[in-house]
N, CA and C atoms as a LAMMPS dump frame, in Angstrom:
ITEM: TIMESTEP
0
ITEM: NUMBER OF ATOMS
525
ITEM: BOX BOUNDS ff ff ff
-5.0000000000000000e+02 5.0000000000000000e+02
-5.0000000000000000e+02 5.0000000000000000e+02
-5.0000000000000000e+02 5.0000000000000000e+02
ITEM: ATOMS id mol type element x y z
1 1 1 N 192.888 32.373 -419.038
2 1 2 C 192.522 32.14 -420.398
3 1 3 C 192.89 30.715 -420.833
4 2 1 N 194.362 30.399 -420.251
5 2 2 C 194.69 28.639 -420.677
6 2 3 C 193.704 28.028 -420.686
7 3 1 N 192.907 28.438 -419.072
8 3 2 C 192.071 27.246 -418.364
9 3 3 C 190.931 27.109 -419.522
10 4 1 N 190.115 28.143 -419.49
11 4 2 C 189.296 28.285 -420.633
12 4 3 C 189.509 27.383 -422.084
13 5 1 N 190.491 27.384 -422.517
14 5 2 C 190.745 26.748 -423.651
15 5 3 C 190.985 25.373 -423.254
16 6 1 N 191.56 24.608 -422.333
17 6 2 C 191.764 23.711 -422.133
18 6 3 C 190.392 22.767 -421.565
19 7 1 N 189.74 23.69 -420.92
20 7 2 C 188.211 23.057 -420.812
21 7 3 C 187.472 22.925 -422.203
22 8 1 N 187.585 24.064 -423.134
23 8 2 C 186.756 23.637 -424.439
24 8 3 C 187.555 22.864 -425.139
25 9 1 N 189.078 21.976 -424.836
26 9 2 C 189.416 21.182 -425.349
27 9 3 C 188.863 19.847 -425.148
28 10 1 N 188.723 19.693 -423.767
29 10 2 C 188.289 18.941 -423.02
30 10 3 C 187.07 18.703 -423.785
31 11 1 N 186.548 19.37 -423.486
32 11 2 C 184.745 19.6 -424.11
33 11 3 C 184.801 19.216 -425.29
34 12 1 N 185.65 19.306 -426.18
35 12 2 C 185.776 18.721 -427.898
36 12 3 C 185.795 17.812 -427.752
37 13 1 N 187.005 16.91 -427.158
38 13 2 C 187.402 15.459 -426.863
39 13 3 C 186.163 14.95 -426.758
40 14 1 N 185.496 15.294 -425.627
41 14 2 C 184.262 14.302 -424.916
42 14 3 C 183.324 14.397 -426.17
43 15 1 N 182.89 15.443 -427.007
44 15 2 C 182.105 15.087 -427.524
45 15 3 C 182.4 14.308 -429.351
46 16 1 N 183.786 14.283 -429.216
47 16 2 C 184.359 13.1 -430.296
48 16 3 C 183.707 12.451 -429.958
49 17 1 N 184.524 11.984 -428.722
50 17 2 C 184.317 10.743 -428.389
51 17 3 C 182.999 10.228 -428.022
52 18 1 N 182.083 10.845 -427.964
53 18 2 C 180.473 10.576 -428.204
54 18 3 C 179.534 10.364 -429.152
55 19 1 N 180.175 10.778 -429.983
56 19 2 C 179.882 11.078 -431.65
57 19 3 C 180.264 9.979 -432.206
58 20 1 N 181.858 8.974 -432.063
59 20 2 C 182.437 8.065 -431.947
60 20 3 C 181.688 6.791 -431.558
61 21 1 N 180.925 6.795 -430.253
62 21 2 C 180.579 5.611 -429.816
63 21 3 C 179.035 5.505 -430.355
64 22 1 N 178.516 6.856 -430.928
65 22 2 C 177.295 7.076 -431.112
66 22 3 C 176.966 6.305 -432.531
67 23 1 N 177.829 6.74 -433.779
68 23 2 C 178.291 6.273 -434.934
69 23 3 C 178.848 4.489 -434.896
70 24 1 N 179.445 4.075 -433.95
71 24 2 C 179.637 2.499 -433.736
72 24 3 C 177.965 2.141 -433.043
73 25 1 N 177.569 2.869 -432.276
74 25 2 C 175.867 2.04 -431.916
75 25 3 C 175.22 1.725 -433.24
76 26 1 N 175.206 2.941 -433.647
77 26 2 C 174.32 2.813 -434.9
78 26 3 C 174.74 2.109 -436.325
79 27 1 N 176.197 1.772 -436.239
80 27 2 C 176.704 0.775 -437.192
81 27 3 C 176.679 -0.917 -436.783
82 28 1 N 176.374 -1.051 -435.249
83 28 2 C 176.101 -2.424 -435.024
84 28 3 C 174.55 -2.37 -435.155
85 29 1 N 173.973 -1.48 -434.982
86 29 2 C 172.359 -1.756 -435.075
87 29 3 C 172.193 -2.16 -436.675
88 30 1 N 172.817 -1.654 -437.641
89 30 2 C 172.896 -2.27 -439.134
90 30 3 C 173.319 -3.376 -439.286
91 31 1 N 174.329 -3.598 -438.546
92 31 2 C 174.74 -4.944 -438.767
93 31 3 C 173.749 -5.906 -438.308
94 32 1 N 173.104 -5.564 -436.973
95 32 2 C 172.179 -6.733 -436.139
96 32 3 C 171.34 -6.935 -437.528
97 33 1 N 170.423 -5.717 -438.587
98 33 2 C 169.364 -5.975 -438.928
99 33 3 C 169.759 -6.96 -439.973
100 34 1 N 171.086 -6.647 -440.945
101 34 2 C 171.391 -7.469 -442.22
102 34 3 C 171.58 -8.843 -441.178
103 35 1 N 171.901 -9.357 -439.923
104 35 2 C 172.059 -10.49 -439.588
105 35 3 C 170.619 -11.003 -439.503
106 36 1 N 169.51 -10.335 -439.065
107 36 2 C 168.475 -10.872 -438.855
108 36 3 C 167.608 -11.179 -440.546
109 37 1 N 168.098 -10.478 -440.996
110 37 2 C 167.581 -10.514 -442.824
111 37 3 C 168.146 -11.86 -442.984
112 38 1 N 169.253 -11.965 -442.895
113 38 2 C 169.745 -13.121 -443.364
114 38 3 C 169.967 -14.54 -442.881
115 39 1 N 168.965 -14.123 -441.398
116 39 2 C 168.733 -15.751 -440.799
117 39 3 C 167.131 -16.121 -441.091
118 40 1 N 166.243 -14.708 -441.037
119 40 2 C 164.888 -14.882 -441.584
120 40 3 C 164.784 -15.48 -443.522
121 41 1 N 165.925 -15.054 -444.046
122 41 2 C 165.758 -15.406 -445.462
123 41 3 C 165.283 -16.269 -446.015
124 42 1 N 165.986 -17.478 -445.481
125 42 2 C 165.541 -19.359 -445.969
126 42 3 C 163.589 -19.168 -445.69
127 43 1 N 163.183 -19.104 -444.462
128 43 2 C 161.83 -19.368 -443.882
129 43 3 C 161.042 -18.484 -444.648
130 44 1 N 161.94 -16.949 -445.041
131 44 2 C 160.532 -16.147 -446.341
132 44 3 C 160.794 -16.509 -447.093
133 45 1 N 161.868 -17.37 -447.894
134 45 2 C 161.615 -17.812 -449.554
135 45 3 C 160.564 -18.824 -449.577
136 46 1 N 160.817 -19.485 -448.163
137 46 2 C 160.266 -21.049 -448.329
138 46 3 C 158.795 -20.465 -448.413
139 47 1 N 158.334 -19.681 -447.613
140 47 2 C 156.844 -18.949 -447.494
141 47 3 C 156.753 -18.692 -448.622
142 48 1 N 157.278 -18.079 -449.274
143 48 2 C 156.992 -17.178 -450.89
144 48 3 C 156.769 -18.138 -451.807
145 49 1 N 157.42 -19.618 -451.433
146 49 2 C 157.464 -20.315 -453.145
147 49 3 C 156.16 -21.207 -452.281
148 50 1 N 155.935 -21.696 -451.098
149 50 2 C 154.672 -22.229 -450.873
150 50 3 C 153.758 -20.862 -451.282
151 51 1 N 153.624 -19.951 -450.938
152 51 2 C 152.37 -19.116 -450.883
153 51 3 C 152.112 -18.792 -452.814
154 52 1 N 153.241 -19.32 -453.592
155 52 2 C 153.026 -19.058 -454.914
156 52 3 C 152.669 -20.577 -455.495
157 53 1 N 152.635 -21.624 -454.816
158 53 2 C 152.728 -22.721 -455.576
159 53 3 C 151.004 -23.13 -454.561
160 54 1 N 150.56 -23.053 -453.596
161 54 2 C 149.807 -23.09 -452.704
162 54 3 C 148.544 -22.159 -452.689
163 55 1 N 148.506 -21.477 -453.539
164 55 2 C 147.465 -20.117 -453.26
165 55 3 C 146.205 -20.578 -452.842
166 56 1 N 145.428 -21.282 -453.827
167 56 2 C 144.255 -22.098 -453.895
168 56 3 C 144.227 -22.719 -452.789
169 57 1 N 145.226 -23.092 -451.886
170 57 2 C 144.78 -24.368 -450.645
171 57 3 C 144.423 -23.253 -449.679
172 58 1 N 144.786 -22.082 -450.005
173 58 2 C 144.68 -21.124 -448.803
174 58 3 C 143.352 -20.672 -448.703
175 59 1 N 142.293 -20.982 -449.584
176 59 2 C 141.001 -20.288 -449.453
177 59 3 C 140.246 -21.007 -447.991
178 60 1 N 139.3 -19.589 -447.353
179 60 2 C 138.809 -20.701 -446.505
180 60 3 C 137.36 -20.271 -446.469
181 61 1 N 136.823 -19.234 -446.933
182 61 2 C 135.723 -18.986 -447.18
183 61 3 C 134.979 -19.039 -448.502
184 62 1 N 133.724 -19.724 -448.853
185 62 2 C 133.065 -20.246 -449.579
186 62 3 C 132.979 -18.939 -450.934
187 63 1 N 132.684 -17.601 -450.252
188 63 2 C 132.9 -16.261 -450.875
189 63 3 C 133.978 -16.092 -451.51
190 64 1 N 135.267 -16.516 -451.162
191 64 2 C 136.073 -16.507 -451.785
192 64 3 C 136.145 -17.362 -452.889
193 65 1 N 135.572 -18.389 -452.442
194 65 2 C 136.045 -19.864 -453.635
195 65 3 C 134.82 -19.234 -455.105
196 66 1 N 133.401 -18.725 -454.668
197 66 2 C 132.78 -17.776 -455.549
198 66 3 C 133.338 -17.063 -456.519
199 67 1 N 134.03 -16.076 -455.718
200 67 2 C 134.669 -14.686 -456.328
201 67 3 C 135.761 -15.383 -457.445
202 68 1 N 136.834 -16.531 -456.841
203 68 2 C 137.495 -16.908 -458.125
204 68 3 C 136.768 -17.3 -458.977
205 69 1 N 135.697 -18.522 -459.399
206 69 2 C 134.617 -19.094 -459.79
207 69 3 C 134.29 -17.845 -460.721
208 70 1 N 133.88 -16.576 -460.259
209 70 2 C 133.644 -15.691 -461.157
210 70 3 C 134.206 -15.168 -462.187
211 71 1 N 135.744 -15.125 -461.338
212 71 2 C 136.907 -14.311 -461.957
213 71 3 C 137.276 -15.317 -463.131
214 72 1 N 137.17 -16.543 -462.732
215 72 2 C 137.679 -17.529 -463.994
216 72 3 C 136.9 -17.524 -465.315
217 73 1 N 135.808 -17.532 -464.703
218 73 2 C 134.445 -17.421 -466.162
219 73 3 C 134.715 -15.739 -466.558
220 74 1 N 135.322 -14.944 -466.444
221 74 2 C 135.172 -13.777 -466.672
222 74 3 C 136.743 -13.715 -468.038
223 75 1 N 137.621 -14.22 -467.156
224 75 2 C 138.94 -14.693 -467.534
225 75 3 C 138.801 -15.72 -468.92
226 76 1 N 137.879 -16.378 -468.698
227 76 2 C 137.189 -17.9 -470.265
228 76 3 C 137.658 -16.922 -471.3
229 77 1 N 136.453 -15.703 -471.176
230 77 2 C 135.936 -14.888 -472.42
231 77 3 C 136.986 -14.164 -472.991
232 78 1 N 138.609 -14.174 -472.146
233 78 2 C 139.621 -13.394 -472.988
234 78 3 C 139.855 -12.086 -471.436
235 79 1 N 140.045 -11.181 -471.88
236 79 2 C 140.699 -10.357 -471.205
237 79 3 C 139.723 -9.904 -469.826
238 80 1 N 139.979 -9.565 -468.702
239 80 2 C 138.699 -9.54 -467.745
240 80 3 C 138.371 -7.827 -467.719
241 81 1 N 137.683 -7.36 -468.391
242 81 2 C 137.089 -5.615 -468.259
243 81 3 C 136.719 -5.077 -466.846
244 82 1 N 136.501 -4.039 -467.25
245 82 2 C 135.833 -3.104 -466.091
246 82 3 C 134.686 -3.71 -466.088
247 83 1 N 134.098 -3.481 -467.077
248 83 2 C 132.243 -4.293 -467.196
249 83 3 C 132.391 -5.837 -466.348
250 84 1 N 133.605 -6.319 -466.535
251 84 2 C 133.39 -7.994 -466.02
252 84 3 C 133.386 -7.84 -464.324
253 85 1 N 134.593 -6.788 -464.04
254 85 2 C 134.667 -6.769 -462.388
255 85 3 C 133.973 -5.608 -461.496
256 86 1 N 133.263 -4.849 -463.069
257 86 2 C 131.452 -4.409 -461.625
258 86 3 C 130.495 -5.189 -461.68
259 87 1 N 130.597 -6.046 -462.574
260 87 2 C 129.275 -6.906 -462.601
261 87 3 C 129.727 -8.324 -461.693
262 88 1 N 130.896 -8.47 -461.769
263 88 2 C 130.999 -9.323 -460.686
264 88 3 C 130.827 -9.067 -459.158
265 89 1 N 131.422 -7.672 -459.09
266 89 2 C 131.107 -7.012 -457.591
267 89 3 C 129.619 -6.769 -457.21
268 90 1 N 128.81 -6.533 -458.51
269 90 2 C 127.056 -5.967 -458.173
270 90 3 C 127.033 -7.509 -457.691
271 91 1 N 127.123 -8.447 -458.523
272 91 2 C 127.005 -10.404 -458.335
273 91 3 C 127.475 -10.636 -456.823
274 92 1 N 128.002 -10.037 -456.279
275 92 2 C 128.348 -10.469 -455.355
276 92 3 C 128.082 -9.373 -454.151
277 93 1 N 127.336 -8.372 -454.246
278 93 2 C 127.237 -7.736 -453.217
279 93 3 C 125.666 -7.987 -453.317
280 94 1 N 125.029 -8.385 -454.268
281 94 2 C 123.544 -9.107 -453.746
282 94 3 C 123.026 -10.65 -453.708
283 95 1 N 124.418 -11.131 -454.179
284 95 2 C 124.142 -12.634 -454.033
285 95 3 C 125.033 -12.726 -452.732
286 96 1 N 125.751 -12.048 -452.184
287 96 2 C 126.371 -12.447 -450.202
288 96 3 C 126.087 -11.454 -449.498
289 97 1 N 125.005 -10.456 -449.716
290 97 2 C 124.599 -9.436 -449.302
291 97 3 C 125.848 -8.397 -448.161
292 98 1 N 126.922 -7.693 -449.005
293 98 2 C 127.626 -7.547 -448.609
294 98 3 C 128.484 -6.299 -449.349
295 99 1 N 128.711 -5.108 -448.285
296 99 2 C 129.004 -3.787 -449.303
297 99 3 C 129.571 -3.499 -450.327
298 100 1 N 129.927 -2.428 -450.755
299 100 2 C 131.312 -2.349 -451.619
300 100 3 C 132.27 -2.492 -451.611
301 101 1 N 132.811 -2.014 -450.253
302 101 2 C 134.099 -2.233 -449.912
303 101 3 C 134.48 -3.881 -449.767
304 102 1 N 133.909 -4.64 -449.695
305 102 2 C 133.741 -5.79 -448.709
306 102 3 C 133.388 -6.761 -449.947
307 103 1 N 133.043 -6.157 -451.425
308 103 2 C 132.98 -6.897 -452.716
309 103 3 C 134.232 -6.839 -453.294
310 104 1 N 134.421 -5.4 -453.077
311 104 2 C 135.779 -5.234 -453.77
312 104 3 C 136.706 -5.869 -453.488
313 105 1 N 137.05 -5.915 -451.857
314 105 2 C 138.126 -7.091 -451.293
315 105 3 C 137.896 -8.388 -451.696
316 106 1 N 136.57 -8.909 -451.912
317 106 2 C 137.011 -10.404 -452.112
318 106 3 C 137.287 -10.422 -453.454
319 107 1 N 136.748 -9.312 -454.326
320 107 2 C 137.669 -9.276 -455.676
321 107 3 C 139.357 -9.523 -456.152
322 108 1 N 139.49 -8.774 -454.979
323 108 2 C 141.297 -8.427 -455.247
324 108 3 C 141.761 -9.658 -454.729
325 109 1 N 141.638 -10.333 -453.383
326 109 2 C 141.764 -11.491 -452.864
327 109 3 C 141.626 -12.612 -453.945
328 110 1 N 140.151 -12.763 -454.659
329 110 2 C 140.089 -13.598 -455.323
330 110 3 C 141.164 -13.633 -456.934
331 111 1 N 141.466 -12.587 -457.349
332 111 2 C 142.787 -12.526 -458.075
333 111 3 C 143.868 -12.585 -457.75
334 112 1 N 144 -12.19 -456.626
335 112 2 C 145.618 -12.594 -455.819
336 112 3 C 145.2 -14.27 -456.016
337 113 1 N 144.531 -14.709 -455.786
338 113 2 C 144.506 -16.321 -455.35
339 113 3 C 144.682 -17.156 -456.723
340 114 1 N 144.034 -16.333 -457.845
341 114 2 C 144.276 -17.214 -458.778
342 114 3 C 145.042 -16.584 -459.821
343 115 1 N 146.068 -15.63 -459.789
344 115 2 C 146.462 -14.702 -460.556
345 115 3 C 147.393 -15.899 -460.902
346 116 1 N 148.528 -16.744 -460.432
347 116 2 C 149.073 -18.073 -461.034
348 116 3 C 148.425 -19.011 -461.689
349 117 1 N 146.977 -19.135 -461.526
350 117 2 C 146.791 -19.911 -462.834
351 117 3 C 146.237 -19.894 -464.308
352 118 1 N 146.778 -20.686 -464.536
353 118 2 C 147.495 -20.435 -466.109
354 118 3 C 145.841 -21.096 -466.749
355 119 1 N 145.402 -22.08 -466.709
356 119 2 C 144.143 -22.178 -467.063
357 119 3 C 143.047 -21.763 -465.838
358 120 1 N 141.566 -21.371 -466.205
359 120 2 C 140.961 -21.191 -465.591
360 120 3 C 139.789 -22.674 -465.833
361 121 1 N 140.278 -23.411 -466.51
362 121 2 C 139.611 -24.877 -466.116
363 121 3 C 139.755 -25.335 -464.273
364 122 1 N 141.252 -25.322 -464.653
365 122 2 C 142.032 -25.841 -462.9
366 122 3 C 140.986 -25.244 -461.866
367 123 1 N 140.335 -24.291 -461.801
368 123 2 C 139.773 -23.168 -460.632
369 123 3 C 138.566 -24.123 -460.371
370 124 1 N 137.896 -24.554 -461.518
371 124 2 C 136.768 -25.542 -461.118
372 124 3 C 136.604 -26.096 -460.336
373 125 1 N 137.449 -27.438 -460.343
374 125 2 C 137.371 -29.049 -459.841
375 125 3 C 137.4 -28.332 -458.116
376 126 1 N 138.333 -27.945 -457.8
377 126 2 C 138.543 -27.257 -456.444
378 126 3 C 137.544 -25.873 -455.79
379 127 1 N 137.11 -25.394 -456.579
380 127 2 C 136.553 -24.068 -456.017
381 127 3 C 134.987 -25.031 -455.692
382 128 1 N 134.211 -25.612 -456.768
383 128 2 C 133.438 -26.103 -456.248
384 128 3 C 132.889 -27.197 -455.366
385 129 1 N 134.071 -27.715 -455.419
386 129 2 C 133.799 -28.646 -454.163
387 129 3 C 134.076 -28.728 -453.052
388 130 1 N 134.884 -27.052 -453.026
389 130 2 C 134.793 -26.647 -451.805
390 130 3 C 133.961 -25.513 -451.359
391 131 1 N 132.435 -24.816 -452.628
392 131 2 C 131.981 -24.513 -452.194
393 131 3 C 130.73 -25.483 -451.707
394 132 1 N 130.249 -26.633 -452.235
395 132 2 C 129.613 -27.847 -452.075
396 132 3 C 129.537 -27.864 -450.91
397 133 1 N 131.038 -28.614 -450.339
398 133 2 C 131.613 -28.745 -449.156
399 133 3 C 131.219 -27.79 -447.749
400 134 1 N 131.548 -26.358 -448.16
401 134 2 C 131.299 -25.062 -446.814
402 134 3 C 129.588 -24.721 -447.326
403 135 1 N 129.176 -24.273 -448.714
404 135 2 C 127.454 -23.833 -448.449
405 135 3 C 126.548 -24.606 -449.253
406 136 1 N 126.578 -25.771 -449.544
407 136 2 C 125.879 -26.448 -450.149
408 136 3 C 125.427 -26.636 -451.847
409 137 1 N 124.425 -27.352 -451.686
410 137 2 C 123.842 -27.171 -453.262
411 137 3 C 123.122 -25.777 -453.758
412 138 1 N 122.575 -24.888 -452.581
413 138 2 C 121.743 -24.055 -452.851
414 138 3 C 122.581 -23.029 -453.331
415 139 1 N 123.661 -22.871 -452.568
416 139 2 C 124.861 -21.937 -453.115
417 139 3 C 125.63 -21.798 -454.582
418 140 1 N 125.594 -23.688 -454.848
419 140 2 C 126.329 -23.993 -456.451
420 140 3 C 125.061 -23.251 -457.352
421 141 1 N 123.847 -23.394 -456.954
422 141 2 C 122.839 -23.175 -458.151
423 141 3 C 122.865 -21.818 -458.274
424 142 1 N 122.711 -21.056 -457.263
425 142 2 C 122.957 -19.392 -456.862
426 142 3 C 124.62 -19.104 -458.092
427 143 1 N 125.322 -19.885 -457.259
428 143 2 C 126.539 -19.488 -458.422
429 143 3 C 126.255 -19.646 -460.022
430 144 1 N 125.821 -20.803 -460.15
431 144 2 C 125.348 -21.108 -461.27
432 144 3 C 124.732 -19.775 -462.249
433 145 1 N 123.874 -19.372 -461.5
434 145 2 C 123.19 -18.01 -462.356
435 145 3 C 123.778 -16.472 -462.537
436 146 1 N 124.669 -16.634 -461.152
437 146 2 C 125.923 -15.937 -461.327
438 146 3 C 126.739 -15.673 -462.49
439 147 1 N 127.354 -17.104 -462.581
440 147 2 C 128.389 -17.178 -464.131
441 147 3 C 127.842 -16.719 -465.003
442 148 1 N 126.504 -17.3 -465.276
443 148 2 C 125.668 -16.805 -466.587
444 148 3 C 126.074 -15.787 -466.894
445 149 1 N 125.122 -14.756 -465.388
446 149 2 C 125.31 -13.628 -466.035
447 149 3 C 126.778 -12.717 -465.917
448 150 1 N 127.899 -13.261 -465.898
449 150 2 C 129.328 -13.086 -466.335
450 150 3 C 129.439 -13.094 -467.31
451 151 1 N 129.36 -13.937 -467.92
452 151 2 C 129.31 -14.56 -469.645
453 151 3 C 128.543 -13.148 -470.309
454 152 1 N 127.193 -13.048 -469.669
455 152 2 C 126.187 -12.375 -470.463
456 152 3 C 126.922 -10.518 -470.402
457 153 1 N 128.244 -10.682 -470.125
458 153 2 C 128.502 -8.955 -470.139
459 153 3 C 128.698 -8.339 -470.765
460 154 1 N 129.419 -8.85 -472.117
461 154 2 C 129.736 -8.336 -473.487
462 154 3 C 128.922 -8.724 -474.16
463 155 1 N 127.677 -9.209 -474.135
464 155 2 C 126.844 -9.763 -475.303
465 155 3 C 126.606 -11.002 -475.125
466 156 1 N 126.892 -12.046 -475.654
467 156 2 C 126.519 -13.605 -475.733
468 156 3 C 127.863 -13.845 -475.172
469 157 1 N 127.493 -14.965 -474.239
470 157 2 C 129.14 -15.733 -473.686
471 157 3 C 129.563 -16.309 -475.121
472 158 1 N 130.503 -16.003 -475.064
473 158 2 C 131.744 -16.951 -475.618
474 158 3 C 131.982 -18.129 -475.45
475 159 1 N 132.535 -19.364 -476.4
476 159 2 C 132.051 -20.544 -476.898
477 159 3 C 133.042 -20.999 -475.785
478 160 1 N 134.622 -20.433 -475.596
479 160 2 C 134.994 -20.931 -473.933
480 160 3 C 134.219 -20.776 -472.611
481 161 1 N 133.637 -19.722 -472.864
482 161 2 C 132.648 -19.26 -471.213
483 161 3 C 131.935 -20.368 -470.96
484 162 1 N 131.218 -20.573 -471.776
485 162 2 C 129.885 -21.251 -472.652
486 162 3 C 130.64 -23.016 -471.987
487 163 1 N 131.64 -23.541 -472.135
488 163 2 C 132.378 -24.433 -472.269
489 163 3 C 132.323 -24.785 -470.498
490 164 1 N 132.908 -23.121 -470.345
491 164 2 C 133.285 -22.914 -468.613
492 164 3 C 132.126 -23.423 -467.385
493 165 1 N 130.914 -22.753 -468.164
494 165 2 C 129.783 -22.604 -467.464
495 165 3 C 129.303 -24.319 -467.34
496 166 1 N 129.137 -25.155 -468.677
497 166 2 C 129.046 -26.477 -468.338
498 166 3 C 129.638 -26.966 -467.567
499 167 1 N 131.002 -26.838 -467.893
500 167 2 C 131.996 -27.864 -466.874
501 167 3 C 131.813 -27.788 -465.637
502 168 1 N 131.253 -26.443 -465.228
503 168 2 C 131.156 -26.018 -463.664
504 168 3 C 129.525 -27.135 -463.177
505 169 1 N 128.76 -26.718 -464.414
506 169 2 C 127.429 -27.366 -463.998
507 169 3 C 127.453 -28.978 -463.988
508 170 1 N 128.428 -29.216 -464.822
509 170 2 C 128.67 -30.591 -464.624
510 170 3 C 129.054 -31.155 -463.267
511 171 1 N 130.396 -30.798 -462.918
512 171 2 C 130.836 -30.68 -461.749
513 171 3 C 130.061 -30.336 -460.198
514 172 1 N 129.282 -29.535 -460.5
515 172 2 C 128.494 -29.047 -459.256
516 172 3 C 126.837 -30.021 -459.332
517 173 1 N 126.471 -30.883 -460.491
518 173 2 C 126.045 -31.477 -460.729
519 173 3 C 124.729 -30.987 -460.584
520 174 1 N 124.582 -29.926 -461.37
521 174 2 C 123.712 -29.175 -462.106
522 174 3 C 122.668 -29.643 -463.29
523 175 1 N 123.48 -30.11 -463.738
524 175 2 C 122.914 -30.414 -465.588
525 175 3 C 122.717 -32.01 -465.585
């Protein structure tokens, strides 16, 4: 009977002591991760305050530079509606012939991109001359009739839209 007991003593010990080394693995594996958090830290802030101060340099498709272009003239008129971002998505799933799903993303994209700026003048000077730049003149004029009908969603554009829509035609050298 000793023996018996002295083996399930045995048998306790070992599995302390497993439980023990099991509980230290898994307390250095915490430690490794807060060390790796905190050597990655500097390189994601630095990412975060470029990717917040930078958004706009990041566009690289002409669709995109559009979709803000839209979002800004939509943004002129005051608050951007439901009416502003299906009619921008219909605007853009038959002016880049391109689904729903695939309107909707450059929607959200195109507000992530310009959700920092504070005027929607700024979106101009840059969106169109870099759509100029990637699809030409035929594309600015296509946009062109676009905005319009942005403006035209609540009724008559608004005397900022209205403002928006020149500056763009100016710029894209429209008018």
């Amino acid at each position: 009977m000793h023996i018996i007991l002295g083996l399930l003593g045995l048998l306790a010990a070992i599995g302390a002591i497993a439980w023990r080394i099991n509980m230290a693995r898994q307390g250095a594996e915490v430690v490794k991760d807060v060390a790796e958090t905190a050597i990655n830290l500097p390189r994601k802030m630095r990412f975060q305050s470029k990717a917040k101060r930078k958004r706009l340099s990041s566009v690289e498709d002409p669709r995109e530079a559009a979709a803000i272009l839209l979002l800004g003239m939509a943004r002129a008129g005051g608050e951007v509606t439901t009416e502003h971002k299906k009619t921008i998505r219909a605007e853009m799933e038959r002016a880049f012939d391109v689904d729903a799903a695939a309107s909707e993303e450059l929607l959200a994209r195109a507000s992530w991109y310009s959700s920092n700026v504070a005027d929607p003048d700024d979106l101009i000077p840059r969106m169109t001359d870099f759509v100029a730049k990637t699809a030409g003149s035929e594309a600015l004029a296509s946009l062109s009739s676009m905005l319009g009908s942005i403006g035209a969603v609540e009724g008559d554009a608004s005397a900022d839209q209205v403002a928006y829509l020149r500056r763009y035609q100016q710029r894209a050298g429209l008018s």
